[in-house]
SELUMMAR-884330 format. One line per 2 residues: their letters; for each residue x, y, z of N, C-alpha, C. Coordinates in steps of 0.05 Angstrom, whole numbers. Layout:
BEGIN
a> X,Y,Z,X,Y,Z,X,Y,Z  ...
END
This chain:
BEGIN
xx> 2184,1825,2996,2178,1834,3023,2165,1811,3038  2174,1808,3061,2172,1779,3082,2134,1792,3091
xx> 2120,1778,3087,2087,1780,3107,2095,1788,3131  2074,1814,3139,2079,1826,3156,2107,1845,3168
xx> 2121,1844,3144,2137,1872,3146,2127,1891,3149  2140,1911,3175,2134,1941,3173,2141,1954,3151
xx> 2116,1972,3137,2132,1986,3113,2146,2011,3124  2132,2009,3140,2138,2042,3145,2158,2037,3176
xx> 2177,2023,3177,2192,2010,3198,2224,2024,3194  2230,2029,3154,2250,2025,3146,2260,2056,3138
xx> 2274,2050,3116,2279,2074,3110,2264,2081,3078  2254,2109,3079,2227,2109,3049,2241,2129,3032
xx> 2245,2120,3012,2257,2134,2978,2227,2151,2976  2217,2166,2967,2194,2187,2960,2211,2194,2938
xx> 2191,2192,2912,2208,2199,2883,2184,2217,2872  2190,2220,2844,2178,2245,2827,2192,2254,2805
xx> 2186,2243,2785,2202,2267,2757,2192,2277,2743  2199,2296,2733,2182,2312,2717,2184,2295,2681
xx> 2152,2314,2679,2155,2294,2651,2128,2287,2652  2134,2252,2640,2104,2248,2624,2092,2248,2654
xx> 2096,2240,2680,2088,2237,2698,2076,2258,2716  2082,2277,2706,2084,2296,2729,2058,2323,2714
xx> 2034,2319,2713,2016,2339,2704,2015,2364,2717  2015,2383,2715,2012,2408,2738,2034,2411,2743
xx> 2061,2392,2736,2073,2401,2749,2078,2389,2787  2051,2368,2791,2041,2370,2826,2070,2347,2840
xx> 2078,2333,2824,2091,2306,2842,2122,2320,2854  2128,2332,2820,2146,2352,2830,2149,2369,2845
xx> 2130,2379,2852,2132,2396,2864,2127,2395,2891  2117,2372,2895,2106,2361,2921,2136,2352,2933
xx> 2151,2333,2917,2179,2333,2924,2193,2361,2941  2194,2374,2916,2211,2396,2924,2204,2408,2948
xx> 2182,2415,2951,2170,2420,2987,2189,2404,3008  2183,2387,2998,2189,2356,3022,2228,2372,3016
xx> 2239,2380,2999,2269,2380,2998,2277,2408,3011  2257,2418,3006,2257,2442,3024,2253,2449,3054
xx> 2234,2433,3071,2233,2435,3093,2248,2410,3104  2256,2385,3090,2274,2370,3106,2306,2375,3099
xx> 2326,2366,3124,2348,2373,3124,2361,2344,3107  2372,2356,3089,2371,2332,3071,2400,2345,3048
xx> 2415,2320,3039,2440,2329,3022,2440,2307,3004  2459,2322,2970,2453,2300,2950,2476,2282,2966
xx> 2462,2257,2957,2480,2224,2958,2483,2219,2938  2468,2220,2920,2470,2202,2891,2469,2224,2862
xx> 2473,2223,2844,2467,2230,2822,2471,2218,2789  2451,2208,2774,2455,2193,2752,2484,2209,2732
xx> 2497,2205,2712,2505,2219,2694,2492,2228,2673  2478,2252,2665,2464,2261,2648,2472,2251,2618
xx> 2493,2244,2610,2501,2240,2589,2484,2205,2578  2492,2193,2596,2479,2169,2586,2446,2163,2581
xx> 2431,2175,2592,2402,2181,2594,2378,2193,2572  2395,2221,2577,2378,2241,2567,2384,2256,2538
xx> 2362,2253,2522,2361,2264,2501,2365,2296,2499  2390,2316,2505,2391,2350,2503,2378,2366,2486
xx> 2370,2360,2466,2350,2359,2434,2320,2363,2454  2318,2340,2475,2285,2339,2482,2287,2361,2513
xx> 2306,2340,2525,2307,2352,2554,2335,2377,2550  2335,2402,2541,2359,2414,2546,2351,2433,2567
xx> 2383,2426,2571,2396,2445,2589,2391,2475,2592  2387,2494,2619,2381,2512,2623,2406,2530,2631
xx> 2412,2555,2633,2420,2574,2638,2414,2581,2661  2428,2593,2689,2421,2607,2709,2438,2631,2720
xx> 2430,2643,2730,2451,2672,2735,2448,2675,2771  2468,2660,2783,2469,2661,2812,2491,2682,2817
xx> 2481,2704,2827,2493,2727,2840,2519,2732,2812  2506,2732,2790,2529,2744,2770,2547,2716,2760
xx> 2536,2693,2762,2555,2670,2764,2538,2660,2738  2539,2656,2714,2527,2643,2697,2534,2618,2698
xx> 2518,2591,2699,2523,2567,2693,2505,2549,2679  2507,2526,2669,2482,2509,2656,2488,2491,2680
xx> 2450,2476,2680,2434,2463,2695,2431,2438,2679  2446,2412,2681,2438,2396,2662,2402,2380,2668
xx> 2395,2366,2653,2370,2352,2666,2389,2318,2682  2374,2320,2715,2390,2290,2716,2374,2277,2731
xx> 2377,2264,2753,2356,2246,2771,2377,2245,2799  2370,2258,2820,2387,2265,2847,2373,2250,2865
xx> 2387,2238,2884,2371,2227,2909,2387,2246,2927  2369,2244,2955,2375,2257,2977,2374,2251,3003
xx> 2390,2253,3021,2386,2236,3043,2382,2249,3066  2374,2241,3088,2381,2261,3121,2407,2255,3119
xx> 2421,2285,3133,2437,2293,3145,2444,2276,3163  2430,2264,3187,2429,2249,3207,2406,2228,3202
xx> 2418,2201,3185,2405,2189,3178,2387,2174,3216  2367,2163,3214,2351,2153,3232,2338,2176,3251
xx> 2349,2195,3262,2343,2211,3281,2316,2223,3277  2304,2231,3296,2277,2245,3295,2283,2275,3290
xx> 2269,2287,3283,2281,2316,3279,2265,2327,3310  2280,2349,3328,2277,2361,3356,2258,2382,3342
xx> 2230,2382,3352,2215,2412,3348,2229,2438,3368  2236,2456,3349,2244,2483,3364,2221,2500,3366
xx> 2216,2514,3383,2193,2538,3382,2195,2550,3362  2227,2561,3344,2223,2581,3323,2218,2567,3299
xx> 2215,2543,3293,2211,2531,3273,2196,2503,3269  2178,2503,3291,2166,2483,3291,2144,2482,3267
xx> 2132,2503,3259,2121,2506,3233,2133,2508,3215  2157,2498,3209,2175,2508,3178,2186,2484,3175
xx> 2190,2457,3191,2207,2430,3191,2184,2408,3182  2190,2402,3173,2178,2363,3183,2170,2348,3206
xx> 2167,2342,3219,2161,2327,3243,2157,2302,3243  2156,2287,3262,2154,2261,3268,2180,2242,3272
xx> 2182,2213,3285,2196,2190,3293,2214,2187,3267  2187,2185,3236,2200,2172,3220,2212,2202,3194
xx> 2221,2222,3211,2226,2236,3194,2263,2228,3179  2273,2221,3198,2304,2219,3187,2310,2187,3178
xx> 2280,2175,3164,2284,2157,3152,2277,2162,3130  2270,2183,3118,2260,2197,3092,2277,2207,3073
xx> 2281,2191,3043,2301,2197,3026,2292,2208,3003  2298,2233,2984,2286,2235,2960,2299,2226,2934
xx> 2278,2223,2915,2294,2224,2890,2275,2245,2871  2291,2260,2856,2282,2280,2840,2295,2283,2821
xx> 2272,2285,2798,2293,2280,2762,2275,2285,2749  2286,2283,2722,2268,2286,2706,2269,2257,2684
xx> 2246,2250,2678,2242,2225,2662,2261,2222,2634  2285,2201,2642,2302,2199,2620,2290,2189,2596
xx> 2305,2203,2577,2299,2194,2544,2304,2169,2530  2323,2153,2549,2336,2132,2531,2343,2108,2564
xx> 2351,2084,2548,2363,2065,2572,2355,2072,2599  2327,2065,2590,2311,2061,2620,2313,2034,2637
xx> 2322,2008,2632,2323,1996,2641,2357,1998,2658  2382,2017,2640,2401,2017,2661,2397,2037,2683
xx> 2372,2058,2680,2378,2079,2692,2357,2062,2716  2336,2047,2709,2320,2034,2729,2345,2021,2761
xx> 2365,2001,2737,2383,1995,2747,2411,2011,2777  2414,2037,2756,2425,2057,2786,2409,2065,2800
xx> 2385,2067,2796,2378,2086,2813,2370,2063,2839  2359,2038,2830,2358,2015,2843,2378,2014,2867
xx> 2413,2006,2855,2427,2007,2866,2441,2024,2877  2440,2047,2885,2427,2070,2900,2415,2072,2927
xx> 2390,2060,2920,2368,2050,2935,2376,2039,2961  2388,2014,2946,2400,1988,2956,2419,2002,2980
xx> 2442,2012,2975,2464,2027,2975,2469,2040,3006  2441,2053,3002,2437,2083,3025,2405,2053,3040
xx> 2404,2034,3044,2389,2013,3058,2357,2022,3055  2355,2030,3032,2323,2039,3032,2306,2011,3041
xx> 2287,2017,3052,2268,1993,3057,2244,1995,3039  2239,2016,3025,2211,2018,3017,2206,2050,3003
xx> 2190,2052,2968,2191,2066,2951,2165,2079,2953  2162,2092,2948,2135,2120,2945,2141,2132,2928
xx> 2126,2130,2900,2125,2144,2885,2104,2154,2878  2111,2182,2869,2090,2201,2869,2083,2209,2833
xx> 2055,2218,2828,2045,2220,2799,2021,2241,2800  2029,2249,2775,1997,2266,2773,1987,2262,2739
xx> 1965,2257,2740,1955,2259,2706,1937,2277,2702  1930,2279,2676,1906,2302,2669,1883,2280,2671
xx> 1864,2284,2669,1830,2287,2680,1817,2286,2677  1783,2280,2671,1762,2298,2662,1759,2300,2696
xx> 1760,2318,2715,1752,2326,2746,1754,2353,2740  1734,2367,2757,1736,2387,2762,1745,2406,2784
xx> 1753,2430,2770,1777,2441,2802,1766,2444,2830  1734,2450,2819,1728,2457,2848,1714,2438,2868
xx> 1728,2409,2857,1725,2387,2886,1755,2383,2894  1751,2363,2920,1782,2359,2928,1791,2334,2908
xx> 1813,2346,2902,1822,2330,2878,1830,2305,2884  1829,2282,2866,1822,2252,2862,1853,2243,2865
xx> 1849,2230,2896,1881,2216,2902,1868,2182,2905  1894,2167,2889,1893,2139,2887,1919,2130,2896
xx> 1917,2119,2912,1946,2106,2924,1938,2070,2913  1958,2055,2912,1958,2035,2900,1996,2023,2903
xx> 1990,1989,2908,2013,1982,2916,2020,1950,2898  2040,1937,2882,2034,1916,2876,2036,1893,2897
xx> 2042,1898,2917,2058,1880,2943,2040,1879,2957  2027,1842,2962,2005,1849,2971,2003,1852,2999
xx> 2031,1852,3016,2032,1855,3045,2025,1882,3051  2040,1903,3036,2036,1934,3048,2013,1941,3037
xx> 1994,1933,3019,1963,1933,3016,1953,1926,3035  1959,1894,3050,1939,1891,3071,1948,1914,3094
xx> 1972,1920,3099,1982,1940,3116,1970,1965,3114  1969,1976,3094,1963,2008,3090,1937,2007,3084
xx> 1924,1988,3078,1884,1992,3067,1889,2002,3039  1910,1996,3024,1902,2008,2991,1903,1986,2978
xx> 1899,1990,2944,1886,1967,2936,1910,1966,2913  1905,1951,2893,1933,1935,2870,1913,1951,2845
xx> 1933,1960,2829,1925,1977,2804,1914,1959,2781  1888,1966,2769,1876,1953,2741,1892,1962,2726
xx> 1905,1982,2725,1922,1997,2705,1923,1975,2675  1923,1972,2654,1937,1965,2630,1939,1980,2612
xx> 1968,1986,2595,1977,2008,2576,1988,2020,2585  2002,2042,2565,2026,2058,2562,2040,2070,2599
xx> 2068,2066,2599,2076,2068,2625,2096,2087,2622  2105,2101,2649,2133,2119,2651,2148,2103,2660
xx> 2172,2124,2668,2186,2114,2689,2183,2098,2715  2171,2108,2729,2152,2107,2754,2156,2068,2748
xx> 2137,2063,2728,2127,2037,2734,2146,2016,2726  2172,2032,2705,2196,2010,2710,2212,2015,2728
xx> 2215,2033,2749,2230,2022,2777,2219,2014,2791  2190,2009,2794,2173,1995,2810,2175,1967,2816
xx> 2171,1963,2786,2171,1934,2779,2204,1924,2782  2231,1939,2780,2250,1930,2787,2248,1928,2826
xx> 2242,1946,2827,2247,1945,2871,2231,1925,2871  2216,1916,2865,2195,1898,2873,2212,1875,2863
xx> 2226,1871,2854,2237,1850,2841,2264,1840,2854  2268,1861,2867,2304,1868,2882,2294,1866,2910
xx> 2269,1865,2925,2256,1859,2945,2249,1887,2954  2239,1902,2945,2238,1937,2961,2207,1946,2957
xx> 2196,1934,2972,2172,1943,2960,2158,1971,2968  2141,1970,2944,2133,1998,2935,2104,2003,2933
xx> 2095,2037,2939,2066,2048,2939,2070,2074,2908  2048,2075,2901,2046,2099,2879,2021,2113,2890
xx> 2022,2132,2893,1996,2156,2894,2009,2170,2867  1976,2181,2861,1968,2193,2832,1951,2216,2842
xx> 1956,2236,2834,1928,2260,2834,1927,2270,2804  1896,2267,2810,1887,2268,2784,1879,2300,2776
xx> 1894,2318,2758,1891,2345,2750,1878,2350,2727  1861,2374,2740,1846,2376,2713,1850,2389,2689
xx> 1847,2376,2664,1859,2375,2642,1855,2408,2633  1830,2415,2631,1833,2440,2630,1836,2464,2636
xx> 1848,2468,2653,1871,2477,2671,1895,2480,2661  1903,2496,2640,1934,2495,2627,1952,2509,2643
xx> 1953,2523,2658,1975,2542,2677,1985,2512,2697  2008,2514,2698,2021,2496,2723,2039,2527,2735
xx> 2046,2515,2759,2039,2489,2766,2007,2483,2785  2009,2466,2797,1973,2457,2801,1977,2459,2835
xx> 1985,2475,2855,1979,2470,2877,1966,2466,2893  1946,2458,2883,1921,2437,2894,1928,2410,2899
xx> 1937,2406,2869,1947,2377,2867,1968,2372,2888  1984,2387,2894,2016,2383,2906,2002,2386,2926
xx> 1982,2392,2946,1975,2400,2967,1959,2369,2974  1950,2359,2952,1927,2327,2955,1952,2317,2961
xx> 1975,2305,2945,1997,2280,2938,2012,2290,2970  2014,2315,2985,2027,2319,3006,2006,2304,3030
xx> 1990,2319,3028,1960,2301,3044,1971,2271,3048  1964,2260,3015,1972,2228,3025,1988,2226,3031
xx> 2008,2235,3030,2040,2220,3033,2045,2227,3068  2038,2247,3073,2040,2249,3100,2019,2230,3114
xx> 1997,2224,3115,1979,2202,3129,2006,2170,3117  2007,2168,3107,2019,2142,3091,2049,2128,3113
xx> 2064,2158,3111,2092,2156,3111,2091,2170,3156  2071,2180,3158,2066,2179,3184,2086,2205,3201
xx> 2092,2224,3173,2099,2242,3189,2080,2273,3183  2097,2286,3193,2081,2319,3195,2092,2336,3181
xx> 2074,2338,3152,2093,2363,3139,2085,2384,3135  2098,2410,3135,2092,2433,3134,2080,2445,3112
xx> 2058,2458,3105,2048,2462,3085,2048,2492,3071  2061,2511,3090,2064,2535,3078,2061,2549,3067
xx> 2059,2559,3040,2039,2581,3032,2024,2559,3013  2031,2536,3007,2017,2517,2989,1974,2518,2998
xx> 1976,2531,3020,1940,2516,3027,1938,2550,3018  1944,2572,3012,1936,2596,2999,1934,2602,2964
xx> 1956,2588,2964,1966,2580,2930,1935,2561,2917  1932,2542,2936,1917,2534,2924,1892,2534,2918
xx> 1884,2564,2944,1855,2586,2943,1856,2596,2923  1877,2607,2912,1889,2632,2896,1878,2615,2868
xx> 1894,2588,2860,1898,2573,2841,1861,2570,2830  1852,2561,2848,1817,2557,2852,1802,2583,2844
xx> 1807,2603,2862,1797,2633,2852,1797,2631,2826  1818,2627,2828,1837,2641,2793,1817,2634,2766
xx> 1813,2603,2767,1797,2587,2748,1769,2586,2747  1755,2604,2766,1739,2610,2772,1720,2629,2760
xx> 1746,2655,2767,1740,2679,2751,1744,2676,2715  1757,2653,2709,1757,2649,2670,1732,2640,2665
xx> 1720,2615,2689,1701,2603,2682,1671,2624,2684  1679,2646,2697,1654,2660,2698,1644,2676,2674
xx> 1679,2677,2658,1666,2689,2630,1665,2672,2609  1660,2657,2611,1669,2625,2586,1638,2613,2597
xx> 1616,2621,2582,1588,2597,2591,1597,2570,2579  1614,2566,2560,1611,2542,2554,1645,2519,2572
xx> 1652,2532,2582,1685,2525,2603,1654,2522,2630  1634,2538,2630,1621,2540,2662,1605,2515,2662
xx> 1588,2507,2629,1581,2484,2632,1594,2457,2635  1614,2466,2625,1628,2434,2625,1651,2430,2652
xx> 1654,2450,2668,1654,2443,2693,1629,2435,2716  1612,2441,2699,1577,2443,2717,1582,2406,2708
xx> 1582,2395,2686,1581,2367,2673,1598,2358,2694  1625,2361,2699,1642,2343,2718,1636,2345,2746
xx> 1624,2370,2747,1615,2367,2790,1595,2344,2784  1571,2338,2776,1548,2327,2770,1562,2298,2776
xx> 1583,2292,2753,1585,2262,2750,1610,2258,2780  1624,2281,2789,1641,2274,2816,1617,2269,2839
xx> 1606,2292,2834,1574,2282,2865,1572,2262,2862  1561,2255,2838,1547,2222,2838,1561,2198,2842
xx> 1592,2194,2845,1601,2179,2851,1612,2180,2878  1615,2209,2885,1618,2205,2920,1594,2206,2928
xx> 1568,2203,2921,1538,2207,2940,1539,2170,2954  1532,2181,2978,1541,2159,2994,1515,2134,2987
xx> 1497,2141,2972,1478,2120,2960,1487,2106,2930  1512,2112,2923,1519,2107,2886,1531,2075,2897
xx> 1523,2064,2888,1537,2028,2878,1554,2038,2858  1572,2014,2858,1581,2012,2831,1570,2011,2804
xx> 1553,1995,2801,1535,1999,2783,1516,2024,2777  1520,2034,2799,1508,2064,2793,1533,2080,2774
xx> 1549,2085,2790,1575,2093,2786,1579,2090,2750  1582,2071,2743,1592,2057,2720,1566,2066,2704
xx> 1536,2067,2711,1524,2082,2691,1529,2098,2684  1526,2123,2709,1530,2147,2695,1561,2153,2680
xx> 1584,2144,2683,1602,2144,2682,1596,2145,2644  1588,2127,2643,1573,2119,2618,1568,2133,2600
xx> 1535,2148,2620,1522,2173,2607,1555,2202,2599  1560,2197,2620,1578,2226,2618,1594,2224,2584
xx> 1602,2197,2580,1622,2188,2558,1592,2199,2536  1577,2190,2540,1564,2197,2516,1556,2222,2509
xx> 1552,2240,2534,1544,2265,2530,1564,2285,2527  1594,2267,2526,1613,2284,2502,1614,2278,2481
xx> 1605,2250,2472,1596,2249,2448,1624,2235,2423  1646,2233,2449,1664,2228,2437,1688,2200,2429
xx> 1670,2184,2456,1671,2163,2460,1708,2154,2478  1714,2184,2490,1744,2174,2497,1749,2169,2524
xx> 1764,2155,2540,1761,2138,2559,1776,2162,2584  1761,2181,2585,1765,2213,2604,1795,2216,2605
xx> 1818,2210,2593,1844,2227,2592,1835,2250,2572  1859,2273,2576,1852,2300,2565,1877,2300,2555
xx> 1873,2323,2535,1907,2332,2525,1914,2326,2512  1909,2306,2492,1926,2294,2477,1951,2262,2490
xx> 1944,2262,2512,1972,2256,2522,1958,2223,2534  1974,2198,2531,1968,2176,2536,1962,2176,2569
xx> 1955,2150,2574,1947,2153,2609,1970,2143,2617  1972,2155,2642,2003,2151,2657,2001,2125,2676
xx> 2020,2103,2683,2032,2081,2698,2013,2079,2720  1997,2058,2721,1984,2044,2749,1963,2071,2749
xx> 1948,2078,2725,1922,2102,2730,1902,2091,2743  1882,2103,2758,1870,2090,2761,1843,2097,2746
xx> 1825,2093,2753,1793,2096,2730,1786,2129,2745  1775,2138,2727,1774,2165,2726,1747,2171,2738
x> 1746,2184,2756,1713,2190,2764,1710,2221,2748
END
């Protein structure tokens, strides 16, 4: 990317697959919103055969109006209808669309994280990219946590290019260790000249019901300030009262689920209290590690930390 390129000038790929990437369920699902209220048709689609393991990722069953068919797992991009155009607000649906200049520069990709030959699948989906003139990648992530549900949940946007950093005010990922997908097409666009942003919302681990519409409600937040348009949020800002309620009422009969959400508000205050340094920060951060006693670096689940994470408050 040339210094001082508009990122947001071109045309923006917004991705998401489900998988190791996708906690709650939120990136996905944040997609699918965005596929739902924009007017958008498939362009692209990988061949499932070369990718995906059927053994790990199989195939589903559906029954459309008496029509049985299988659903393979693949990776689809999607384009406007009327590529460049602004979408016209109508009175009857000005709450149900997208909005803004840069709406009919908005492309998706939606898949699920292939099993095998990630570097060719990096490769199509790249050239793809290329293809339909994308200017610039947004990918979307969610991981598990130690946060608790009832703050606004922990969004990190992060870019390796250091022009759309100075452009957007976000910063370049400490990240080191285990990666998805996400971070080998990154590192290929970035390589092919397409440069790229990742937002992450961070879900909380104990929280097993997906999907997480909280989360999908944060990653829409950013992406709409980011990408500079207006998206509709729909029953997602009730879902995610409901979602909140919900964990609420378990935690009221679980004293020991009530304390150890009481433990994560404590150490989230103290790093948003507008008096915490870093060095504050990084103490208690500290204390918290010790007063689980377990010495693990706040992922939950069992499950490694996901591509460009960032440090866990």
């Amino acid at each position: 990317m040339k210094q001082g390129t508009n990122f947001l000038g071109g045309r923006i790929l917004v991705v998401a697959f489900e998988g190791w990437n996708d906690a709650g369920e939120a990136a996905s699902g944040a997609v699918r919103t965005l596929q739902d209220v924009l007017d958008v048709v498939p362009v692209s689609e990988v061949d499932p055969e070369l990718y995906f393991d059927f053994q790990f990722n199989r195939p589903t069953v559906t029954d459309d109006d008496g029509q049985r068919r299988l659903v393979w797992p693949s990776a689809v991009m999607y384009g406007p209808v009327h590529p460049g155009e602004p979408v016209q607000e109508l009175a009857d649906d000005a709450n149900l669309r997208v909005s803004g200049d840069n709406v009919g520069n908005i492309y998706l990709l939606l898949g699920t994280e292939p099993s095998r030959s990630w570097k060719s699948f990096t490769s199509e989906i790249l050239d793809a990219a290329l293809a339909a003139d994308v200017g610039g990648i947004v990918f979307l992530g969610a991981m598990l946590a130690d946060v608790p549900h009832t703050r606004p949940i922990s969004i990190f946007a992060s870019s390796e290019n250091a022009a759309v950093r100075t452009e957007l005010g976000i910063e370049r990922s400490t990240y080191e260790g285990p990666v998805g997908i996400l971070s080998a097409i990154a590192e290929g666009a970035e390589a092919v000249g397409i440069p790229t942003v990742t937002i992450w919302a961070s879900v909380p681990h104990y929280v097993h019901n997906a999907p997480s519409p909280k989360a999908m409600l944060a990653l829409i937040d950013k992406l709409e300030e980011l990408v500079d348009v207006t998206i509709p949020r729909g029953a997602l800002v009730d879902e995610a009262a409901a979602w909140e309620a919900g964990i609420d009422a378990l935690a009221a009969d679980d004293e020991e689920m009530a304390s150890y959400i009481q433990q994560l508000e404590q150490a989230r205050d103290t790093v948003d209290s507008p008096e915490a340094s870093g060095e504050a920060i990084a103490q208690e951060f500290e204390r918290y590690l010790r007063r689980r006693g377990d010495g693990r670096d706040g992922q939950a689940g069992g499950r490694p930390p996901g591509p460009d994470e960032p440090w866990r408050s």
